[in-house]
N, C-alpha and C positions, 0 to 999 in steps of 0.2 A: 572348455569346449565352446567354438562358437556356430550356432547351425543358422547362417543367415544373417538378420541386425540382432541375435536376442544371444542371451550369453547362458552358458549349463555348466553347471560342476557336478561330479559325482560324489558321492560319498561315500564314507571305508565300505559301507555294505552295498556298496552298489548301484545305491538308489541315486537319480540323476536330477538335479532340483535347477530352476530357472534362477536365474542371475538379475535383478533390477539395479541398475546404477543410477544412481540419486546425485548430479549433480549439485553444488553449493559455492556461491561466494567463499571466502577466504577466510573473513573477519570472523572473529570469535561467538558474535550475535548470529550471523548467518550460520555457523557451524548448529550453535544450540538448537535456532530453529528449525533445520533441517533433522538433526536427532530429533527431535520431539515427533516430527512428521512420521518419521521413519520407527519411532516408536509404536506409533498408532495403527501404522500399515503391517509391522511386525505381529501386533496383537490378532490384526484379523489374518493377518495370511503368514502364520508359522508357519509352511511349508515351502516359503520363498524367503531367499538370501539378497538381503539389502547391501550394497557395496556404495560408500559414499565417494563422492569423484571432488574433491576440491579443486577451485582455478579463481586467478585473480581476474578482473576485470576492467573498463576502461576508468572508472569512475573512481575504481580502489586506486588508479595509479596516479590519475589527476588530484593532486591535492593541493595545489596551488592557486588554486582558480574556482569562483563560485559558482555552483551546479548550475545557475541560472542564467550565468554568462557563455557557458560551453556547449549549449545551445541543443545538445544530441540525448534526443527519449528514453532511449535505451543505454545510457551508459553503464549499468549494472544490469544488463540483459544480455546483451550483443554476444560475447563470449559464449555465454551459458547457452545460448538458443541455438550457435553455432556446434557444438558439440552434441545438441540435439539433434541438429538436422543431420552428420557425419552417423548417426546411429553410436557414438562416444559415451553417449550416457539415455537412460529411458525415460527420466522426469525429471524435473527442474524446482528445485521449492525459491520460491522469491518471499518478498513484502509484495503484497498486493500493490504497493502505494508506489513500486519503483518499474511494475508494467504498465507501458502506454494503452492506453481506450484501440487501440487497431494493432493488430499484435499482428507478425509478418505471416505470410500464409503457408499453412500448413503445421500453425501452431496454435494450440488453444489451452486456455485453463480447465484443466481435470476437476478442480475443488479448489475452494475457495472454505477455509477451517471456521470456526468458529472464536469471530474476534475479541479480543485481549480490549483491554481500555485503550479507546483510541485518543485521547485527549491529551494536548501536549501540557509537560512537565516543565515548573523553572526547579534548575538546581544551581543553591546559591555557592559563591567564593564561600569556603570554610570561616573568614573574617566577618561575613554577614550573616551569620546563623540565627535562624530565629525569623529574617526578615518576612518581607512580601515583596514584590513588585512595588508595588503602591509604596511601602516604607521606605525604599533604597532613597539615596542620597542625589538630589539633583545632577543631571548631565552622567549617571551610572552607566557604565558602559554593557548593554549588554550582547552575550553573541549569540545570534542565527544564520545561517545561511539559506533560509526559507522568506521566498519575499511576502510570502503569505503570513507567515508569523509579524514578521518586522512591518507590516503593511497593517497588520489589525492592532500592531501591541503599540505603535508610533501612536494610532489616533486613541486610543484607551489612557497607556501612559506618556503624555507630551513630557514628560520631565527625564526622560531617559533615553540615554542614545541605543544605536545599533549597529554590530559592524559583522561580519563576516566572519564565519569560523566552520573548517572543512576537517575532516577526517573522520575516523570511525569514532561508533561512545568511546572506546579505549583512551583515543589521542586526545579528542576532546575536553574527554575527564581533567584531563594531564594537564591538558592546554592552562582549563580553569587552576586548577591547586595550584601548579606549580608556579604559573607566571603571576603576575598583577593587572595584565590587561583587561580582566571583564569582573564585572562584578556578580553576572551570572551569565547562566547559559539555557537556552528552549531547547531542550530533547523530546521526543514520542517517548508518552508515559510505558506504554506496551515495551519498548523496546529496553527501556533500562526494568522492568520486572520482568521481561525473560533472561536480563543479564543478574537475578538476583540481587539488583542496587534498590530497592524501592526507598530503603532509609538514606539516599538520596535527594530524594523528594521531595520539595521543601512546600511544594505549592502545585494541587492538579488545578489546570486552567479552566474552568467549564465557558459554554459557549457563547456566555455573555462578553466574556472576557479575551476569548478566542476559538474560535472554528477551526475542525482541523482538515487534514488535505485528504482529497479519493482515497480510498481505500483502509486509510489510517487504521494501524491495528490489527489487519487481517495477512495470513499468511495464503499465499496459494500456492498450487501445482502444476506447472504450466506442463502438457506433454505434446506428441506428436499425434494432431488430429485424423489421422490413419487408424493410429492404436487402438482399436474398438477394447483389446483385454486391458488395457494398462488405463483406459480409460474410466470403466468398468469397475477396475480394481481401487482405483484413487477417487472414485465418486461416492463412494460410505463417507469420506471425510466431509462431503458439503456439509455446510452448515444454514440451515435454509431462511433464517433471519439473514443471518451474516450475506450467504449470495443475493438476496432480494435487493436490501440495504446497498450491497456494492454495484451492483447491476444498476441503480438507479444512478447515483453519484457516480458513474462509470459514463452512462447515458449523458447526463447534463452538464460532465465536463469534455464529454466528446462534440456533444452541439456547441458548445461554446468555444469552441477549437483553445480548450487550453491545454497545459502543459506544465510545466517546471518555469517557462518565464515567464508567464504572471501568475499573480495572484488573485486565488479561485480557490474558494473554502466549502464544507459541508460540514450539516448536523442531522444526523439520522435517527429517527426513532421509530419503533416497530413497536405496537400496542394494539391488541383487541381488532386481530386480523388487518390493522390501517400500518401503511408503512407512510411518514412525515416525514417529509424531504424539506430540509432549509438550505440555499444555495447562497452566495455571494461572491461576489467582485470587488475588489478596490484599485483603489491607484495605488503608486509605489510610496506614496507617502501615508496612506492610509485617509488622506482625506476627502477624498468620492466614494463613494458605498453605496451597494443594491441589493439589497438582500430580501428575501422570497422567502415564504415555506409553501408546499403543495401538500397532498396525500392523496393514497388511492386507496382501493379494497385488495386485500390480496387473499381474501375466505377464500376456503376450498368450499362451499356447499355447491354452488354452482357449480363443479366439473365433471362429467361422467368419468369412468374409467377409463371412454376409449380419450378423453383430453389428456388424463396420467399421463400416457406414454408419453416419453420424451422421445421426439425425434435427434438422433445423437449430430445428425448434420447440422444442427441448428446451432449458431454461436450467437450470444448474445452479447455486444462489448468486448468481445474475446472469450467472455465465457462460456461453457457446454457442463452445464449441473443436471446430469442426470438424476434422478431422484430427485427431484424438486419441481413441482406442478408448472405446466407453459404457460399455461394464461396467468399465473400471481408473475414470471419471468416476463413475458408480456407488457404487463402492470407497470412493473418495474420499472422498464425500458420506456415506457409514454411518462412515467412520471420524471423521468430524468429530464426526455424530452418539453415536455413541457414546460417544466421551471426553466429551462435554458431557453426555451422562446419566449416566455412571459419576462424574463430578466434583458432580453435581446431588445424586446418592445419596449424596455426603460432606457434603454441604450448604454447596454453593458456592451454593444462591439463598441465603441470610442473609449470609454473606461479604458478594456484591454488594449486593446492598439496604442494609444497613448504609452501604458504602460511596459508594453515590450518594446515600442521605439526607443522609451527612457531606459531600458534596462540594455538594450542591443548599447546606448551609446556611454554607459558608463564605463 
């Protein structure tokens, strides 16, 4: 039964229960991550019927070409948003890492979950077991299609190449075993421990070694910012580390107008009410670099009650976390800002620019 955009079933005895459809990418990781969401919504709201919507998108079909050459924010959104907007489906579970900082209007993140290890993974060829980075074999070829990886791992390890490699973890996987072309590969450590690979793993990167991209690690649920209930319903999921944390890195990759083509890293840590924002820029070789850390307060003593309330119109980066104080969201948002003006005053816009000129003409 449909009354309106919302969908109703009845049941043998009668009773008539609402319908939410949970759109999803295609690929088997997107699959997981969506049941895992829907797990969680299930627990709090038993008496509502989750219906998953599967659909391919632009980014699953382009696999010939580097995400950073095809030049479009939303390649893994566009689809799914668009079924949102037809009333097709009620909420959308993404990677936080594959929504743009300006989300099309009349769309916003519900929740932002509580993120998984955001730090990127090497997994070596089955032939190099045991290795590191550092120990592979001069001129080893390895693959990312991240110029943010290949921009921090070129100036760390000069002895090693880099070359381009597109598809889901599945094909990837495959790419590496089966062919001889790379001697390893950078995956998001998150992404291969929701696919149960972690033995895998041969080496997590910490952020000496490499910084990882927005949002890294975090799942969200983008819906339709109209839906006060579905809004409402999906905001138990914030995770208020996690929203603080990406709202910042959301902020200071929005000031620095970057994107998918260049590279622009973060490192985030939340301690003793301080959220610490580490931000960088490189060139496409990795050999110009500006890297910042900030921090701000984000205690609750200072808020009365009447601050709690969250105004629901308010989006912050795209995001609407109800249940999570405005002024630490506030915080957030000046410290994202901030590190991307104090990295701008070192002249991070000529870094970037530079570096999507060299990347537009490759």
């Amino acid at each position: 039964m449909a009354d309106g955009p919302y969908k109703y079933i009845r049941d043998g005895d009668g009773r008539v229960s609402r319908v939410i459809r949970v759109g999803t990418r295609k690929s088997q990781l997107a699959r997981i991550q969506t049941d895992s969401v829907v797990e969680k919504l299930k627990e709090l709201h038993p008496d509502v019927n989750f219906e998953i919507v599967a659909m391919s998108t632009t980014g699953d079909k382009i696999l010939d070409t580097a995400l950073s050459k095809i030049g479009e924010k939303s390649l893994f959104t566009k689809e799914l948003e668009n079924a949102l907007e037809k009333n097709e489906v009620d909420l959308v579970v993404h990677s936080l890492k594959d929504l743009p900082t300006v989300l099309p209007v009349g769309f916003t993140i519900g929740a932002v979950l509580k993120r998984e290890n955001p730090h990127d993974a090497v997994v070596l060829h089955p032939k190099n077991k045991g290795k590191r980075l550092d120990s592979l074999a001069n001129k080893s070829v390895i693959g990312t299609s991240s110029l943010r990886r290949a921009a921090q791992l070129k100036k760390r390890f000069p002895h090693l190449e880099f070359k381009d490699i597109r598809g889901n973890l599945n094909t990837r996987l495959k790419k590496l075993d089966e062919k001889d072309d790379f001697s390893a590969i950078i995956l998001a450590a998150a992404g291969l421990r929701r696919m149960g690979w972690e033995n895998r793993i041969s080496q997590i990167l910490g952020p000496e070694d490499c910084m990882y991209a927005v949002g890294q690690g975090a799942l969200a649920v983008e819906v339709r910012a109209r839906d006060r209930d579905i809004l409402e319903m999906v905001s138990v999921l914030n995770d208020s580390d996690t929203v603080l944390s990406c709202i910042a890195e959301r902020a200071f990759l929005r000031h620095l107008e970057g994107g998918c083509s260049v590279p622009v890293a973060v490192y985030t840590e939340v301690k003793n009410s301080q959220v610490y924002l580490t931000g960088a820029v490189y060139s496409l070789d990795g050999s110009e670099s500006l890297k910042e850390t900030m921090q701000t307060s984000i205690s609750s003593d200072n808020q009365t009650e009447e601050q709690e309330k969250v105004d629901e119109k308010v989006q912050r980066v795209g995001i609407t976390a109800l249940k999570v104080s405005e002024a630490a969201q506030d915080a957030a948002v000046k410290l994202g800002v901030d590190l991307g003006n104090l990295l701008l005053s070192k002249g991070a816009k000529e870094i970037l620019t530079v570096a999507r000129q060299l990347n537009d003409a490759r």
